[in-house]
BABAKE-693664 format. One record per residue (C-alpha): residue number from 1; x, y, z. Coordinates in steps of 0.5 Angstrom, whole numbers, plus 500, padded with zeros to 3 digits. Layout:
BEGIN
NODE   k  c1  c2  c3
NODE NUM   X   Y   Z
...
END
This chain:
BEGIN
NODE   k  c1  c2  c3
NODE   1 865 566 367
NODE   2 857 567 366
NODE   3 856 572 361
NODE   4 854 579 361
NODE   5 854 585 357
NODE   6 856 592 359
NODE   7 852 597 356
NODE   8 856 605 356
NODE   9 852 611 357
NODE  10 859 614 354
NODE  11 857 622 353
NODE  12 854 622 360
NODE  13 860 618 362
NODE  14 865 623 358
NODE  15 862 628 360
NODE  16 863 627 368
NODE  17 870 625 366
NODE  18 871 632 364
NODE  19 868 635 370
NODE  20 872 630 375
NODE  21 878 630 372
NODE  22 883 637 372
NODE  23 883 640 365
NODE  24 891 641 367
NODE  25 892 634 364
NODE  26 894 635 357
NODE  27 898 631 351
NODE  28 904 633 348
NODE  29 901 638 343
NODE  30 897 642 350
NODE  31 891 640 348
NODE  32 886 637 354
NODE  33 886 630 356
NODE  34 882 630 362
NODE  35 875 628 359
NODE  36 879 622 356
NODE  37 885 619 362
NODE  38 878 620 366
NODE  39 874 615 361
NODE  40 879 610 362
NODE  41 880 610 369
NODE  42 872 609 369
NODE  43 873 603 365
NODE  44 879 601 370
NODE  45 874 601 375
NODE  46 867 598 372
NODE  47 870 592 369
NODE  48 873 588 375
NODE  49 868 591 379
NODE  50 862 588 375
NODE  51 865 583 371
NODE  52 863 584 364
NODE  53 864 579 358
NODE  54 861 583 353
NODE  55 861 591 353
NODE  56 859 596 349
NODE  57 860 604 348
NODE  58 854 608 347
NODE  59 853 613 342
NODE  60 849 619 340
NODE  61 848 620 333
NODE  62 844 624 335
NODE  63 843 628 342
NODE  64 836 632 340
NODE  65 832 627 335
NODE  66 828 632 330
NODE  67 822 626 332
NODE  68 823 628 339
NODE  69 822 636 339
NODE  70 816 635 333
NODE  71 814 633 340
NODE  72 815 638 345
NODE  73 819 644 341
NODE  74 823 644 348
NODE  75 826 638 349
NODE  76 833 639 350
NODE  77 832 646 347
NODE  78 837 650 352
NODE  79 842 646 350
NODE  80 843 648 343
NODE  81 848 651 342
NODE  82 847 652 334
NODE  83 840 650 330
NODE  84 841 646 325
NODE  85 837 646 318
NODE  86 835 640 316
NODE  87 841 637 321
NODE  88 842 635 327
NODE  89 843 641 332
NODE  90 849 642 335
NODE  91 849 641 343
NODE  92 853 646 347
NODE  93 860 643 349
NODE  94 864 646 352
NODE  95 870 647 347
NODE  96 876 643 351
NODE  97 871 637 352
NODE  98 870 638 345
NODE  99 876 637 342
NODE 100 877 630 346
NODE 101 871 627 343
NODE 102 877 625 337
NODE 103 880 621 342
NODE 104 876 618 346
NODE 105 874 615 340
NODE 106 881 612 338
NODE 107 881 610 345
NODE 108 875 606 345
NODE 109 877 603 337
NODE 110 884 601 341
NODE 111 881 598 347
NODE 112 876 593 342
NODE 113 870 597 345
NODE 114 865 597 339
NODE 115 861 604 338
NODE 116 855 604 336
NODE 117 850 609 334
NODE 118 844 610 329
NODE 119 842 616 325
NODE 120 836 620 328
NODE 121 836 616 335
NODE 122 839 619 342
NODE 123 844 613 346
NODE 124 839 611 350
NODE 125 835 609 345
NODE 126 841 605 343
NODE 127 842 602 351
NODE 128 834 601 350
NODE 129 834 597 345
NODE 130 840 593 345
NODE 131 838 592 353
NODE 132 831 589 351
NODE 133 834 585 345
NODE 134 840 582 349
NODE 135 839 574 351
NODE 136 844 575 358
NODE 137 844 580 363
NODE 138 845 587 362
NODE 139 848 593 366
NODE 140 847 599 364
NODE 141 852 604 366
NODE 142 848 612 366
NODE 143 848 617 370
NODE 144 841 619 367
NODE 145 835 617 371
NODE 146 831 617 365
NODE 147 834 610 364
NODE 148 831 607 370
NODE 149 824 605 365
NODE 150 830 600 363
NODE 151 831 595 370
NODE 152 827 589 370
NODE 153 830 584 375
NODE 154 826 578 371
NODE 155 829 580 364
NODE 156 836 581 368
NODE 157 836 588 367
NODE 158 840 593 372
NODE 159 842 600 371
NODE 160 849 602 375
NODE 161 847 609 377
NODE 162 854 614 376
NODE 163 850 620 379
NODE 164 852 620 386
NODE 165 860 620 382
NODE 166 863 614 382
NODE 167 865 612 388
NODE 168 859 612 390
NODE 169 856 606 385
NODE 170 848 606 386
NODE 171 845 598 382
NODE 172 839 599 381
NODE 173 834 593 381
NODE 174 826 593 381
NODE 175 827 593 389
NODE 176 831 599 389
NODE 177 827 603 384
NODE 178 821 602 388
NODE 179 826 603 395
NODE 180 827 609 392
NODE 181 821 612 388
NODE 182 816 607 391
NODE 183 814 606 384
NODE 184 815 600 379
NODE 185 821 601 374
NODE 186 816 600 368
NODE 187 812 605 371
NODE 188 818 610 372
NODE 189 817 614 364
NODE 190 810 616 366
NODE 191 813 618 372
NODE 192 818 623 369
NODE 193 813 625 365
NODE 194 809 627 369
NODE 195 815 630 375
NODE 196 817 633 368
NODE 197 826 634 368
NODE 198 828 641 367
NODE 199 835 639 365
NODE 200 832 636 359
NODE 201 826 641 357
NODE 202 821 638 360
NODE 203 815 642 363
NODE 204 812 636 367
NODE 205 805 637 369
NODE 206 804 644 373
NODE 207 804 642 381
NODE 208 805 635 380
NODE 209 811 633 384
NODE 210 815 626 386
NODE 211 810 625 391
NODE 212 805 626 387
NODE 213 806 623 381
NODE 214 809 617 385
NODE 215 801 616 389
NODE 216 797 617 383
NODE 217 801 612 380
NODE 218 801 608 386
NODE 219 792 609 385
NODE 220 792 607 378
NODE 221 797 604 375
NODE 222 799 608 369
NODE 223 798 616 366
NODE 224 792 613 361
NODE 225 790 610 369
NODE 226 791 617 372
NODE 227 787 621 366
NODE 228 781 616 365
NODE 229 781 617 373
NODE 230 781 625 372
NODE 231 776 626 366
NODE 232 772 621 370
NODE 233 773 625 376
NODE 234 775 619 380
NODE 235 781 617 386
NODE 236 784 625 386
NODE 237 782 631 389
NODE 238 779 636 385
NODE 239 786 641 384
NODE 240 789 635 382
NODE 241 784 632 376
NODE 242 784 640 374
NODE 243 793 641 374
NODE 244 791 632 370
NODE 245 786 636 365
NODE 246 790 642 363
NODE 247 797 638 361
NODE 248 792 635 357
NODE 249 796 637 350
NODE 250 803 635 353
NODE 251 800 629 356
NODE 252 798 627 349
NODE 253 806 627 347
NODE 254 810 627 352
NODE 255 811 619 354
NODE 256 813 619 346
NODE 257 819 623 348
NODE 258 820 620 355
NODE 259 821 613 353
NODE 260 826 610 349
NODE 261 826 606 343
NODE 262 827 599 344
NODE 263 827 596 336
NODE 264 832 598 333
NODE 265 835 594 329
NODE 266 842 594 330
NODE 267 845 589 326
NODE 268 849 583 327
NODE 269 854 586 333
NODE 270 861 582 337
NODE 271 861 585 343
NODE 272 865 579 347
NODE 273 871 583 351
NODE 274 877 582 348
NODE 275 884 582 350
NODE 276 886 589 347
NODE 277 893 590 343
NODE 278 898 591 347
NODE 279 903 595 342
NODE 280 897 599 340
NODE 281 895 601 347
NODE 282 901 603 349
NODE 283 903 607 343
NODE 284 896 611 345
NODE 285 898 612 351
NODE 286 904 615 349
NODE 287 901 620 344
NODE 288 896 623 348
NODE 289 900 622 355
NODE 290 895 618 358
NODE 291 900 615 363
NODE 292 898 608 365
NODE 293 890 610 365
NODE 294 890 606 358
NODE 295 894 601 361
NODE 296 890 600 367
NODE 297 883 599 362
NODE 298 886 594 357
NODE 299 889 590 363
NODE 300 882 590 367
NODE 301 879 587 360
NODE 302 884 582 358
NODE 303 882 580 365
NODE 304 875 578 362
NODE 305 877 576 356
END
């Protein structure tokens, strides 16, 4: 069995779950279990599927990093839902989602999966990290496209892409990037940086679109490339240099922001799969009215124990 760690984006994939799955699933006490019985089937799925040995579930300590708003004040601020001094601020989850984050927990806890998180740093941070740190090949499962910067075939780093929903799996290597962007994963943070992300707050360079970032990237390499370019007026069009010039003060940011932090020091940490208990599973099952989605994703891990 050739090893391989599995890398959860696990909010992302809650999150999803909740949006998938119909809210009239529910336990004995009403409360929704949707987002939970969801997470499970993925599990069920991912694992038999890309025959992991090693999993681990990805946490946010912190989803909006102050670090990262000192940066740019509009990272993620539309999805505040209250401001927090001298905390983290509390993102806007809808309250039917929230009151499942418990139990999600304890199904992972059951499952043997261990949660791992780091105050002040985001889960991408931690997949970063323990990605770039693993010595087997890695998968991260994301429905994020910031994560891309991870894929690096010679490090034996994929990205399993959720976006298109999970019956449609994209894998992501540097041939598929490239096929898909028509630029290197390593090149992939300056290009969000300068397409910009609405969803997480990030302005972009004003009229500097895929397309051209992806050519600009193309000419000259990197964005310190592109900006020596522009200031030496060289390799773009004058409408271009000028849009470059003006971004100038976020260009001088945001890539802090965009990348993910790849040395955490995460401490000693056993993610080999094991075979979950039995007795615990069903009684988890049992309690939260989980059917057999919790059978299913303690089976399809005993299979890779």
């Amino acid at each position: 069995m050739t090893d391989r760690l599995m890398l959860l984006d696990t909010a992302g994939l809650y999150f999803r779950a909740f949006y998938g799955v119909p809210d009239t699933v529910t336990a004995p006490d009403g409360r929704p279990v949707n987002a939970v019985r969801g997470l499970l089937d993925m599990l069920a799925k991912l694992v038999p599927l890309f025959e992991p040995t090693h999993l681990v579930a990805c946490w946010d300590d912190d989803w909006r990093p102050q670090w990262r708003v000192d940066l740019v004040p509009s990272y993620k601020a539309h999805r505040v839902a209250e401001a927090v001094a001298g905390g983290a601020d509390v993102e806007e989850v809808p309250d039917p989602l929230q009151v499942q984050i418990p139990v999600i927990r304890e199904a992972l806890d059951t499952l043997a999966i261990p949660i791992v998180g780091l105050p002040e740093y985001e889960a991408d941070d931690i997949l970063a990290s323990l990605a770039s740190q693993a010595d087997i090949d890695v998968d991260v499962v994301t429905g994020d496209r910031d994560l891309f910067q991870l894929v690096d075939d010679a490090a034996g780093i994929r990205v399993i892409y959720t976006g298109r929903g999970m019956s449609k799996l994209e894998v992501l290597t540097d041939e598929a990037v490239v096929a898909k962007y028509g630029i290197l994963p390593a090149q992939y943070a300056d290009f969000a940086v300068l397409r910009g992300d609405p969803s997480d707050g990030l302005p972009g360079v004003s009229g500097v679109g895929e397309k051209t970032a992806a050519t600009l990237l193309a000419a000259h390499g990197d964005l310190a490339g592109i900006r020596a370019a522009a200031e030496a007026g060289e390799g773009m069009s004058a409408g271009v240099r000028a849009k470059i010039g003006a971004a100038g003060a976020y260009l001088d940011v945001a890539p802090r922001v965009v990348e993910v932090v790849r040395d955490l020091d995460l401490g000693e940490l056993d993610s080999r799969i094991t075979t979950p208990d039995a007795g615990a599973v069903a009684a988890l099952a049992e309690a939260w009215s989980l059917g057999s989605a919790a059978t299913r994703a303690a089976d399809a891990l005993a299979a890779r124990s």
